[in-house]
N, C-alpha and C positions, 0 to 999 in steps of 0.2 A: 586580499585574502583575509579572511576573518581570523582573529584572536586566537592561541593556544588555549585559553580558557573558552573562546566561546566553540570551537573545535567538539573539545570535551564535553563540553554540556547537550549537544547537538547529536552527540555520538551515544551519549545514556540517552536523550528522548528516541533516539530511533531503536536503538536497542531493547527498549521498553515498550515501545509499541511491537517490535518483532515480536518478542512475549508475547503480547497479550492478542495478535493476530493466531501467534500459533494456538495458543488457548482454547481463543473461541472455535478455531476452525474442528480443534479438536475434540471441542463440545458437542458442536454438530454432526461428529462423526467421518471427518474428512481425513484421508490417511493417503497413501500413494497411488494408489487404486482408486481418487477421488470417494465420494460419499458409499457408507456401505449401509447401504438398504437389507432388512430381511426379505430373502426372496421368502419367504410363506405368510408373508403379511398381503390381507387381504389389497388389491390394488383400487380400491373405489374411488369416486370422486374427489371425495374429500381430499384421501389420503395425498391424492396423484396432484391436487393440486397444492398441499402441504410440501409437497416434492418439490414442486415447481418454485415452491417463493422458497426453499431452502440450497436450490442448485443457486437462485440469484442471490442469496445472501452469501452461500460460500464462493461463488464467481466474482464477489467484490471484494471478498476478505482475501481473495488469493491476488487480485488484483494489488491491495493495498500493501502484501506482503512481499508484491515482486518488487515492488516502487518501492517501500523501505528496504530491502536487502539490496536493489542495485545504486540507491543512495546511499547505504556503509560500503560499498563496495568504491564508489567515488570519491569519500569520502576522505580519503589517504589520499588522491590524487590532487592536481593542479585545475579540473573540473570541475569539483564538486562548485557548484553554487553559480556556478556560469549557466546560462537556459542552453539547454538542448537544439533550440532551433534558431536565435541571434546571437548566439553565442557571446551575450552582454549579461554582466553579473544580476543575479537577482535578490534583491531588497532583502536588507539583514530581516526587516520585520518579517518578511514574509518568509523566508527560512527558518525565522522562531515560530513560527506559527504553524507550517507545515515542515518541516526541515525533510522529506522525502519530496517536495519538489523540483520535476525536472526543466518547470518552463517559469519565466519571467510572467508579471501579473498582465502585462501587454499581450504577451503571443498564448499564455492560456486565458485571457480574454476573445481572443481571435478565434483560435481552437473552438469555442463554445459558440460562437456565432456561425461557425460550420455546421 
């Protein structure tokens, strides 16, 4: 298990991106209701597909918010940093570098060849 200092520092970067996921999502107008659109805005083309690349950008940023919140969430646990699918720890570098990582660079290697 990793360092009470590297713990901490691990625990502000995820925390910090929590921020700044909720930020943006809130920029774009995403609240619990997901995205709230004027309904009296004309629906044209354009608009509809302005729509469209704004549901996929906030579908990633919700995405990236669930992986960091259930990474502080493990974070306290005896799991965090072991991969979800070989349950074999995952590389200090790559925890610094993603620290919301659930898989070892091997098995989401794999994952992507799927």
């Amino acid at each position: 298990m990793a360092s009470d200092a590297t713990i901490q520092s691990l625990r502000a970067m995820l925390e910090e991106e929590r921020e700044s996921l909720r930020a943006q999502l809130a920029e774009l107008g995403y609240g619990a209701k997901g995205l709230d659109y004027d309904p009296n805005f004309a629906d044209s083309s354009q608009v509809t597909a302005e729509r469209g690349e704004n549901e996929a950008l906030v579908q990633k940023l919700v995405t990236g918010l669930q992986d960091v919140e259930h990474a502080l969430e493990k974070l306290g646990t005896d799991r965090y940093g072991l991969c979800e699918r070989c349950n074999q720890p995952i590389a200090p570098a790559r925890l610094e570098a993603r620290p919301e990582a659930r898989l070892c660079i091997d098995c989401a290697a794999a994952s992507a060849r799927r």
